[in-house]
C-alpha positions as CSV (number, residue, x, y, z in Angstrom):
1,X,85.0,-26.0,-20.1
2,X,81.5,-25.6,-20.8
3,X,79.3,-29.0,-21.9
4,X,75.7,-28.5,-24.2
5,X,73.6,-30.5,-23.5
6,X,71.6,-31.5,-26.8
7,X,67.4,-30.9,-26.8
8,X,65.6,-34.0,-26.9
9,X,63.8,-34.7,-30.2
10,X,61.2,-36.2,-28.4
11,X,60.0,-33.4,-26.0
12,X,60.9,-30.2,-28.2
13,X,59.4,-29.1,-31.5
14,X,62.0,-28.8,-34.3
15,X,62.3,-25.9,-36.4
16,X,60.8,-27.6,-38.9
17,X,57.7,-28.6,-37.1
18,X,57.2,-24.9,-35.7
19,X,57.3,-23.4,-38.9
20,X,54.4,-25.7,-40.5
21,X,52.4,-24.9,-37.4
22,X,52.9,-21.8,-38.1
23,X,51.7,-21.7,-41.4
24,X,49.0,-24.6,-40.9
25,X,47.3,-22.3,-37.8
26,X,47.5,-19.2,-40.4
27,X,45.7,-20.9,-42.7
28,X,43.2,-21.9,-40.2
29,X,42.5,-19.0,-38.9
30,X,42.5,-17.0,-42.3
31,X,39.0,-19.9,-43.7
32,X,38.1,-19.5,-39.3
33,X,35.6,-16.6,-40.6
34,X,34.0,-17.4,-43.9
35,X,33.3,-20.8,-41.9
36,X,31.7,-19.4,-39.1
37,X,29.4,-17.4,-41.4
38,X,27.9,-20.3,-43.0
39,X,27.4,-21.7,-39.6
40,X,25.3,-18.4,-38.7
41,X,23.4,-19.1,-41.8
42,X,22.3,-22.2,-41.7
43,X,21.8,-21.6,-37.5
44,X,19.6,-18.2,-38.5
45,X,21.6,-16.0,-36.7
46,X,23.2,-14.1,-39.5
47,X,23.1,-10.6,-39.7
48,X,20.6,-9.2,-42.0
49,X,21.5,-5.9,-43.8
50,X,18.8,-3.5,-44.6
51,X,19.1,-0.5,-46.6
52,X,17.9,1.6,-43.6
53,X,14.7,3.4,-45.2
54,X,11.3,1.1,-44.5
55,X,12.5,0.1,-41.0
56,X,12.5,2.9,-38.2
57,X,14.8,3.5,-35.5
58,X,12.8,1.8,-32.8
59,X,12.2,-1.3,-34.6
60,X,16.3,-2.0,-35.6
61,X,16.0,-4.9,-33.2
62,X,13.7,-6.9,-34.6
63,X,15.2,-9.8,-35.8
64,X,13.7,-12.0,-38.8
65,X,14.5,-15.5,-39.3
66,X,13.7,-17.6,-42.6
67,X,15.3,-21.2,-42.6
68,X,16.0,-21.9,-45.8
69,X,19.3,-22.7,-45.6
70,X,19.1,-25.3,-43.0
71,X,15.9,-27.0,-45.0
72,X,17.9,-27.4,-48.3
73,X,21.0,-28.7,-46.7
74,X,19.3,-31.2,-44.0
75,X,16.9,-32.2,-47.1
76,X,20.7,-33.3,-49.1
77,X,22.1,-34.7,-45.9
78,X,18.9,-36.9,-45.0
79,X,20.1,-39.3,-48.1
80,X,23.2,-40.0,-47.1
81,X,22.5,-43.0,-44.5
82,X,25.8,-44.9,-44.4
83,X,24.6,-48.5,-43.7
84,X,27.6,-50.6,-43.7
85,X,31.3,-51.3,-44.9
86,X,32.2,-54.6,-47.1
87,X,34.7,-56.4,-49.0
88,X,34.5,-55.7,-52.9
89,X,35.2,-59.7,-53.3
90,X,32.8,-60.8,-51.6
91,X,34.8,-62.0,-48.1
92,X,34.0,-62.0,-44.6
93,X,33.3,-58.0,-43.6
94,X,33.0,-58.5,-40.0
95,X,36.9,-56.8,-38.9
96,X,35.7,-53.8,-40.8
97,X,32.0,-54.1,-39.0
98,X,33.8,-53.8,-36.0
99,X,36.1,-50.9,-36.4
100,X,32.8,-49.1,-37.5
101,X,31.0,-50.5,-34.4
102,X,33.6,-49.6,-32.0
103,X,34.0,-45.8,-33.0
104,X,30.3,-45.1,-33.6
105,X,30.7,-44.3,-37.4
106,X,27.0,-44.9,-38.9
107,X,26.0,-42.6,-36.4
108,X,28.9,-40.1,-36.5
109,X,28.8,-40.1,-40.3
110,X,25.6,-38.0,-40.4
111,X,27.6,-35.4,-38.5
112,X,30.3,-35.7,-40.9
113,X,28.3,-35.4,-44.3
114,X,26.3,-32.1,-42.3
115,X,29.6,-30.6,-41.6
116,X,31.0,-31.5,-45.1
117,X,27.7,-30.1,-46.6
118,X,27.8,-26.4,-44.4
119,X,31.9,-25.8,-44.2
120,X,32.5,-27.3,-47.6
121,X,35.1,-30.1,-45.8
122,X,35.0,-32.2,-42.9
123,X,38.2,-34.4,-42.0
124,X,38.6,-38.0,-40.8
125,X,41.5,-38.4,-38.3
126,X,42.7,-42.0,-37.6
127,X,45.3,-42.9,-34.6
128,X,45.5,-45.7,-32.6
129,X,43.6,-46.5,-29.6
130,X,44.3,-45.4,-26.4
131,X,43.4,-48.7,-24.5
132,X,46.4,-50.9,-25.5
133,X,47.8,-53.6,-27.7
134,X,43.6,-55.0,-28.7
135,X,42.3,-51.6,-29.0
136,X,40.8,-50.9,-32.4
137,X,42.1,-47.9,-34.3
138,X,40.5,-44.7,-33.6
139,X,38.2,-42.6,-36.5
140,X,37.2,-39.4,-35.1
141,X,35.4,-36.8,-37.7
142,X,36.9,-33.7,-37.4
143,X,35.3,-29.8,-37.4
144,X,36.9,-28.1,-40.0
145,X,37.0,-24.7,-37.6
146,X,38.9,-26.8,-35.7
147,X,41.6,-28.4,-38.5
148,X,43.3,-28.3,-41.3
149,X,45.1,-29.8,-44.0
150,X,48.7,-29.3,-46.3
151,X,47.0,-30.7,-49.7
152,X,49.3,-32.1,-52.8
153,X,48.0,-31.5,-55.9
154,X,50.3,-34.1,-57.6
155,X,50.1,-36.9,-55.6
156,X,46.6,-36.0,-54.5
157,X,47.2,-36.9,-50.6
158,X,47.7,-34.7,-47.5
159,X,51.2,-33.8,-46.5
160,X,51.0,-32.5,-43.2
161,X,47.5,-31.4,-41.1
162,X,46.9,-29.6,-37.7
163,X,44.4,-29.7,-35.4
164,X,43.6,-26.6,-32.6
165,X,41.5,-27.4,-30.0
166,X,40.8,-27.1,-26.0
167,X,42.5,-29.5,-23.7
168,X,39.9,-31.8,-22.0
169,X,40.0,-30.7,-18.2
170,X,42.8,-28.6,-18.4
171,X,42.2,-25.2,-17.8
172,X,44.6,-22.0,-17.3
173,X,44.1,-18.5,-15.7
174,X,43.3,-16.7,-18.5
175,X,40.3,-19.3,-19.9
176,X,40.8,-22.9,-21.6
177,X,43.2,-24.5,-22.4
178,X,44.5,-25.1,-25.9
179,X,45.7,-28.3,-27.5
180,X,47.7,-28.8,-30.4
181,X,48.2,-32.1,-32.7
182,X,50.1,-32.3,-35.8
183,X,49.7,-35.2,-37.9
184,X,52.7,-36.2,-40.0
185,X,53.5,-39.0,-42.3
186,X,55.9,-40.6,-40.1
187,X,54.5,-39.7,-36.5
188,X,51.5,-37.7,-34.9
189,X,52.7,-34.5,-32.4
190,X,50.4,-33.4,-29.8
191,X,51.6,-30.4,-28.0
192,X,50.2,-28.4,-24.6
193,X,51.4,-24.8,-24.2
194,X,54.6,-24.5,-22.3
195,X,54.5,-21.8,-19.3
196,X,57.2,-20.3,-20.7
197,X,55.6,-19.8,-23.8
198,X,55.8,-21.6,-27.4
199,X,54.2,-25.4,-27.1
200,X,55.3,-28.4,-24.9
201,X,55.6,-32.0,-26.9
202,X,53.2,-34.1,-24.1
203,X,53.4,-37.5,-26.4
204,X,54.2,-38.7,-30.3
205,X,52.6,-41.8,-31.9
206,X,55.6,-43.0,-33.8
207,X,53.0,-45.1,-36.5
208,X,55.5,-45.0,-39.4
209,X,53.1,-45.3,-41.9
210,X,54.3,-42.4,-44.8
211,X,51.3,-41.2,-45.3
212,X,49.5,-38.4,-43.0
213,X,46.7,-40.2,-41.2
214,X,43.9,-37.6,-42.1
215,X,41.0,-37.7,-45.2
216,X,40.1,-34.7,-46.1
217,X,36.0,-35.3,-47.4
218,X,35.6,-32.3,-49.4
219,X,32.3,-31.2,-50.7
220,X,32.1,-29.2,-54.7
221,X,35.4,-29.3,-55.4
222,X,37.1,-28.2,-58.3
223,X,40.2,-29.2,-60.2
224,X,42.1,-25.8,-59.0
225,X,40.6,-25.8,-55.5
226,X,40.4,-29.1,-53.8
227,X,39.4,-27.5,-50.3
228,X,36.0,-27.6,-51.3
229,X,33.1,-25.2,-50.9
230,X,29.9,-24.7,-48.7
231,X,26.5,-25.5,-50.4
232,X,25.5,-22.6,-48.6
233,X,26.5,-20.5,-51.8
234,X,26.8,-16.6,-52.0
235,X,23.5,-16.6,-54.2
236,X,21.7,-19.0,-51.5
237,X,23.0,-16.1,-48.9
238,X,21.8,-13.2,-50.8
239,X,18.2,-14.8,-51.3
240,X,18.2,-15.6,-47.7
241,X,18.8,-11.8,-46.8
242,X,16.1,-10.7,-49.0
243,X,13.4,-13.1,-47.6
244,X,14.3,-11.9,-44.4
245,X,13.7,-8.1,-45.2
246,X,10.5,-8.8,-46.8
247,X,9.5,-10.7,-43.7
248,X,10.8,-7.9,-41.7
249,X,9.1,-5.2,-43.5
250,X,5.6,-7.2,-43.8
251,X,6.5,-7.0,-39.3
252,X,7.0,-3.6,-39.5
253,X,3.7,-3.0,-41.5
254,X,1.8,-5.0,-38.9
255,X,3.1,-2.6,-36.2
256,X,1.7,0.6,-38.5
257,X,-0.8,-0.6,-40.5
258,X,-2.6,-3.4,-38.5
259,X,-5.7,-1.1,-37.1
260,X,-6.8,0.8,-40.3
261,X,-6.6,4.2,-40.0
262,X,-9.6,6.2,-39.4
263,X,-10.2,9.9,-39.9
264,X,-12.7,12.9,-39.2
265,X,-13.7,15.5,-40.7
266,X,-15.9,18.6,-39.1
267,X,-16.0,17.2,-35.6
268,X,-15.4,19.6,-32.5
269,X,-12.6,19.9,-30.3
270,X,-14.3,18.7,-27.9
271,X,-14.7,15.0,-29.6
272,X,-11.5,14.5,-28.8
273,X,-11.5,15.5,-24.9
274,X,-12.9,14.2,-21.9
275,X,-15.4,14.9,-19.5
276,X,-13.3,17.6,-17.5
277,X,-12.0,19.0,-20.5
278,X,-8.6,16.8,-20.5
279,X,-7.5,15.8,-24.2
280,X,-7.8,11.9,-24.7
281,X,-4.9,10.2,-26.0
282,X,-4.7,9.5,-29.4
283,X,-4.6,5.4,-28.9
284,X,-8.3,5.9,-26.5
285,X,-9.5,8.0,-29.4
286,X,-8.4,5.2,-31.9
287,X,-10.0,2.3,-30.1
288,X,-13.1,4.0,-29.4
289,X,-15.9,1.3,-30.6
290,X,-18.8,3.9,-30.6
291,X,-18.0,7.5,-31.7
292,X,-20.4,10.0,-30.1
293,X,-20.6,13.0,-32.5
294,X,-22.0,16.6,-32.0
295,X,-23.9,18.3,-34.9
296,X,-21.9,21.5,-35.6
297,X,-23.2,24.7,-35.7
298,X,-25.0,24.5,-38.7
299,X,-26.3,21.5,-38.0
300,X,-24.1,19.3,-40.1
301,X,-22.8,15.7,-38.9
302,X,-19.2,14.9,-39.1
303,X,-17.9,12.7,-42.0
304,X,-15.9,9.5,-40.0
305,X,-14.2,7.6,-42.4
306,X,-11.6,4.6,-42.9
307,X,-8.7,4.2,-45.3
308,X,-7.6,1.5,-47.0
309,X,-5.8,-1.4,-44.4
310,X,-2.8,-2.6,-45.3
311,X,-2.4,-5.8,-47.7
312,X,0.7,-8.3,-47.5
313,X,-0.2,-10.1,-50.8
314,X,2.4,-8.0,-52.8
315,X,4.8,-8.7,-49.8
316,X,4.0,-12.7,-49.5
317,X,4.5,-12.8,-53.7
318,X,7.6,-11.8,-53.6
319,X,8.6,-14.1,-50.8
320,X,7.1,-17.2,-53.0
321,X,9.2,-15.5,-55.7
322,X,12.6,-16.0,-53.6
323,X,11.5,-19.4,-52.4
324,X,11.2,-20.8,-56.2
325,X,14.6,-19.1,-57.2
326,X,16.0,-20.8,-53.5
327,X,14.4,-24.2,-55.0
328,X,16.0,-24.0,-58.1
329,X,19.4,-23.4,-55.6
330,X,19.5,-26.4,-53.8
331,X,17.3,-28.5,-56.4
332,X,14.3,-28.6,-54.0
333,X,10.9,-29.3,-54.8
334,X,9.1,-26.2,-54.4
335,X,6.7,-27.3,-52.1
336,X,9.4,-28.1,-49.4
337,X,10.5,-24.5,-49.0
338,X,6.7,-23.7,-48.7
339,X,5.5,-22.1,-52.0
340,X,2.4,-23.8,-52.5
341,X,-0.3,-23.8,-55.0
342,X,-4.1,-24.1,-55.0
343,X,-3.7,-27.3,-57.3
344,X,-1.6,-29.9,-55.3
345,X,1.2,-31.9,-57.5
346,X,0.4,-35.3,-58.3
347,X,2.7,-38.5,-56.9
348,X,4.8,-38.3,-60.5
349,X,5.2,-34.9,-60.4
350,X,6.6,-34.7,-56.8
351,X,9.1,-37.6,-57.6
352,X,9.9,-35.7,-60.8
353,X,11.3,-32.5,-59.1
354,X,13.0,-34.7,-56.6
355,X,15.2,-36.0,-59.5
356,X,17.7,-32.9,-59.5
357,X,17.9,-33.5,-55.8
358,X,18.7,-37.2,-55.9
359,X,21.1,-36.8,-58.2
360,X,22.8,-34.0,-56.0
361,X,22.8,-36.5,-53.4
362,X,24.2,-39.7,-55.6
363,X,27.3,-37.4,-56.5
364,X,27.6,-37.0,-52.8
365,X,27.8,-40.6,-52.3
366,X,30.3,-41.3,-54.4
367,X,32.7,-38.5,-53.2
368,X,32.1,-39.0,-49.7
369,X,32.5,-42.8,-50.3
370,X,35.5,-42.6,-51.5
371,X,36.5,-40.6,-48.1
372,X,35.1,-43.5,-45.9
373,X,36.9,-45.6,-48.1
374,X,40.4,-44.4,-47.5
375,X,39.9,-43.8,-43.5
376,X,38.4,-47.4,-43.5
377,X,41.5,-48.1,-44.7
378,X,43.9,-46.3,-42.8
379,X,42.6,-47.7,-39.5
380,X,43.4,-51.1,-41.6
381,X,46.7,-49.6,-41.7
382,X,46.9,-48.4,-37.8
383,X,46.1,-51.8,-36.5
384,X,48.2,-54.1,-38.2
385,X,51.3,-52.5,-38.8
386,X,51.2,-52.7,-42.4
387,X,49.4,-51.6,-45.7
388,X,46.0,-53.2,-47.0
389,X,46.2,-55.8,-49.8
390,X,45.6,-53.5,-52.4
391,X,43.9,-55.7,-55.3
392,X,41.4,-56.0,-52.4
393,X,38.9,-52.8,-52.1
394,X,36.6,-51.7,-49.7
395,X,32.7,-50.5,-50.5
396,X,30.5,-48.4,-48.5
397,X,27.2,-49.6,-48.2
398,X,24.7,-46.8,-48.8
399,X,20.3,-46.6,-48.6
400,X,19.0,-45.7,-51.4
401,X,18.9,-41.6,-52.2
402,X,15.9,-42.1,-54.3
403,X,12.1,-42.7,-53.0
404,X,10.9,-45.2,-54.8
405,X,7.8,-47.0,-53.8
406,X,8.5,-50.6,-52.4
407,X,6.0,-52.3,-54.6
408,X,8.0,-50.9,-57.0
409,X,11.5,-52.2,-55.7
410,X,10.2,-55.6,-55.0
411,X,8.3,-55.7,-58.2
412,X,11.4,-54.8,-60.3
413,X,13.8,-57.5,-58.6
414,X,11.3,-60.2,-58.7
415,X,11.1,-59.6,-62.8
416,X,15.3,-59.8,-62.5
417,X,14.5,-63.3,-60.6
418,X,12.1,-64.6,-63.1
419,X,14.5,-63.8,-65.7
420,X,17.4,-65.0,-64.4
421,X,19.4,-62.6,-63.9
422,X,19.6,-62.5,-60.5
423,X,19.5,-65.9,-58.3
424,X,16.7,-65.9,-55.7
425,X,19.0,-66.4,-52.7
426,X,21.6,-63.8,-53.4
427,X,22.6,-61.1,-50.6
428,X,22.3,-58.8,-54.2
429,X,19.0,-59.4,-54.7
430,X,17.8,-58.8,-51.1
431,X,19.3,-54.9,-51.4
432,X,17.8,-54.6,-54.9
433,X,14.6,-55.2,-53.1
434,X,15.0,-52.3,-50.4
435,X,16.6,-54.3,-47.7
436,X,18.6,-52.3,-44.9
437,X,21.7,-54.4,-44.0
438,X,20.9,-55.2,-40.6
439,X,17.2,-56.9,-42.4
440,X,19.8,-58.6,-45.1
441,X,22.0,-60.2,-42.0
442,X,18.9,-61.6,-39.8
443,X,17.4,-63.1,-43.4
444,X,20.6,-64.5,-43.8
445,X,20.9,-66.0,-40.3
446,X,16.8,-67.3,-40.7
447,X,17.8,-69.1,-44.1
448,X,21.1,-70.8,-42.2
449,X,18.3,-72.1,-39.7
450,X,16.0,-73.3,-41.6
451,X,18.1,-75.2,-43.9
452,X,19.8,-76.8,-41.0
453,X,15.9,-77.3,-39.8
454,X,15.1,-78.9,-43.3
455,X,18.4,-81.1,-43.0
456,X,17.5,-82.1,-39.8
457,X,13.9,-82.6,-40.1
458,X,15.4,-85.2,-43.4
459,X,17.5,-87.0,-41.0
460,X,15.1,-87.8,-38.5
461,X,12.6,-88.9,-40.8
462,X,15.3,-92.0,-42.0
463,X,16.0,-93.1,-38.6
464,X,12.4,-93.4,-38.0
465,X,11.8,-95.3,-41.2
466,X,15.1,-97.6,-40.0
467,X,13.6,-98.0,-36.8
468,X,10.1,-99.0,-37.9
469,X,11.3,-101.4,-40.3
470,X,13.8,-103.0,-37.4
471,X,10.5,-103.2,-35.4
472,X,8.7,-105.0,-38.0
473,X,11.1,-107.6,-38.4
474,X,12.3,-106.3,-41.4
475,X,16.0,-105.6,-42.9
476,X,17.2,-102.2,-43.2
477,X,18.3,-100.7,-46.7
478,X,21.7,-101.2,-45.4
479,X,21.4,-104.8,-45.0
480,X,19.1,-105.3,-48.1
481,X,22.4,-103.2,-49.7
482,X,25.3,-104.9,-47.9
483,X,26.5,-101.7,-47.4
484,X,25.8,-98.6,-45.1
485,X,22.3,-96.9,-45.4
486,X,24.5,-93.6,-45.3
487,X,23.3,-92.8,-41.7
């Protein structure tokens, strides 16, 4: 009689969970490509295609690089400076300062916003911490080369995400190590490949909390395709490739063109030869700064001559063509991209072709808001065991996008104060004014002071007026009274 012995949930993958890997890692790998590409563009190392006429043979190395790409995307991503996280209601924000302190997340969210701006997506992953019961939950941002996510439409939530990456310190044979870690509503999987092939389960974080534990913050999304896209756009890639060949071909006219091109006519073979008779070569003919000249025959001096040098104004037109259509792109200021003109914009009309561009970067803030939002959240979730009072809501905290002046800012809130709109000593009025939230806690902490200075500095005043009266003999206002001076 023969006994089987049943698999352990716990250290196997069920059938279930091999077949979403399956088609998670597919769909990974099938974006892995179009993903890398924008990386190369906004990096410069893309590939640039010529058409293999103006650029010879020995010259296919040359490689031109025009940054475009990274200039309009770090310009968007510069005004996204995630300052803090609060309570909608107005209640004491320091738990949710302190997940954010602990996992690094104002500085970690410019990596996440970059990433979201190139890739088109960048995900939040939350877990708990890995140093025990007083750990605070773990936000990590995510590379989406590295993840991805099972979307649904309806319920607009994530069903089921993966995450492929290498093993810290583990290494194989064959190269690194590769780690898998499949995040499910109930529990999170992380597998190590097994040496007999297929994936070994090395832990699960049973958190229980039916939802998957992973924000997806997606960048230009649309209402059929939530995965969003790169703002490194096909049109933004095409200009990009043309700059570059114009740059290129102004280099390759440099290499032919940069020595104008001289020419003789009626001059002797032996002009061109040297003292034994040897021919010179052409470049020591070229460079010669004095050109000592026979008279022929008949007496006649040879005709030297120079055409025309080469000149890169049609060349540099065209590129300050492509760098007003790349403006209009990524809603750029012209000037940024470096077309310039002889007549430099005035303040009003700088901040007036900014406006398209802080826009852009106020619908960024409220998408990737909402993002920060629901991972703030989640790690709410993570450490105590249970959901997040829901009537209660969490705000990001963001600078301002625009550039305004600050005599402007402080000039506009102190009209609100006068009017009475807005009360002198409100936390409201101090981010009106420009205010970063680390300035808007030490006020706060120097008005605490000095109004326990003022109260103080009251209450010693009355004891000394007690104790010069006492001294002169005098009763106190208690004992004029017959009750207590209130000291």
């Amino acid at each position: 009689m023969t006994l089987s012995i049943p698999e352990l949930p716990l250290l196997t993958l069920s059938d279930d969970e091999l077949a979403l890997i399956s088609m998670l890692r597919a769909d990974m790998l099938r974006d892995r490509w179009n993903l890398k590409l924008r990386d190369a563009y906004f990096n410069g190392e893309q590939l640039v295609r010529d058409l293999g006429i103006s650029i010879p043979p020995q010259l296919k190395g040359l490689h031109t690089v025009i940054g475009w790409p990274r200039v309009g995307i770090e310009s968007l991503e510069e005004r996204l400076d995630l300052e803090a996280f609060r309570w909608a209601d107005g209640s004491d924000s320091t738990e949710l300062t302190e997940i954010a302190d602990a996992n690094d997340l104002f500085d970690e969210s410019s990596l996440a916003h970059l990433d979201a701006l190139v890739y088109g997506r960048e995900y939040l992953a939350v877990g708990s911490g890995d140093c025990g019961d007083d750990c605070p939950p773990l936000i990590s941002v995510e590379s989406p080369l590295d993840m991805t996510l099972l979307w649904d439409a309806r319920l607009r939530m994530g069903t089921a995400a993966l995450r492929e990456c290498s093993a810290d310190g583990l290494l194989e044979a064959g190269g690194e190590e590769r780690m898998l870690v499949l995040y499910l509503p109930d529990q999170t999987v992380t597998c190590l490949p097994a040496q007999s092939g297929g994936w070994e389960v090395v832990n699960r974080d049973m958190h229980q909390l039916g939802v998957v534990p992973v924000v997806r913050m997606a960048n230009r999304q649309r209402t059929a395709d939530r995965v969003g896209h790169s703002e490194i756009t096909p049109e933004v890639m095409s200009i990009t490739d043309a700059a570059c060949r114009r740059l290129m071909g102004m280099e390759v006219a440099a290499e032919f063109f940069g020595a104008p091109q001289r020419y003789i006519l009626g001059a002797s073979e032996s002009a061109f030869q040297d003292a034994d008779g040897t021919a010179k070569s052409a470049w020591e003919t070229y460079i010669g700064r004095v050109l000592a000249l026979e008279r022929d025959e008949e007496g006649n001096v040879p005709d030297v001559g120079q055409f025309a040098a080469h000149d890169p104004t049609g060349m540099t037109r065209i590129i300050d063509l492509y760098a007003r259509i790349m403006s209009s792109q990524f809603g750029l200021p012209p000037h940024m991209l470096g077309y310039t003109t002889d007549n430099p914009a005035s303040a009003d009309a700088i901040r007036s072709t900014e406006a398209k561009l802080v826009k852009r970067s106020e619908r960024r803030i409220r998408r990737f808001g909402g993002a920060w939002q629901q991972a703030m959240r989640l790690a709410l979730w993570v450490r105590d065991g249970e959901p997040p009072d829901k009537t209660r809501r969490i705000e990001t905290v963001w600078r301002n996008p625009a550039t305004p002046t600050v005599a402007a800012q402080v000039d506009a809130t102190v009209k609100l104060v006068q009017a009475g709109v807005l009360p002198a000593d409100s936390n409201v009025t101090l981010e009106m004014a420009g205010f970063t939230e680390g300035q808007r806690q030490r006020i706060a902490v120097d008005r605490r002071r000095s109004s326990a200075a003022a109260t103080g500095g009251g209450l010693l005043d009355r004891l000394a007026a007690v104790n010069e009266r006492q001294a002169a003999g005098l009763p106190t206002a208690a004992e004029v009274s017959g009750g207590d001076d209130g000291l």
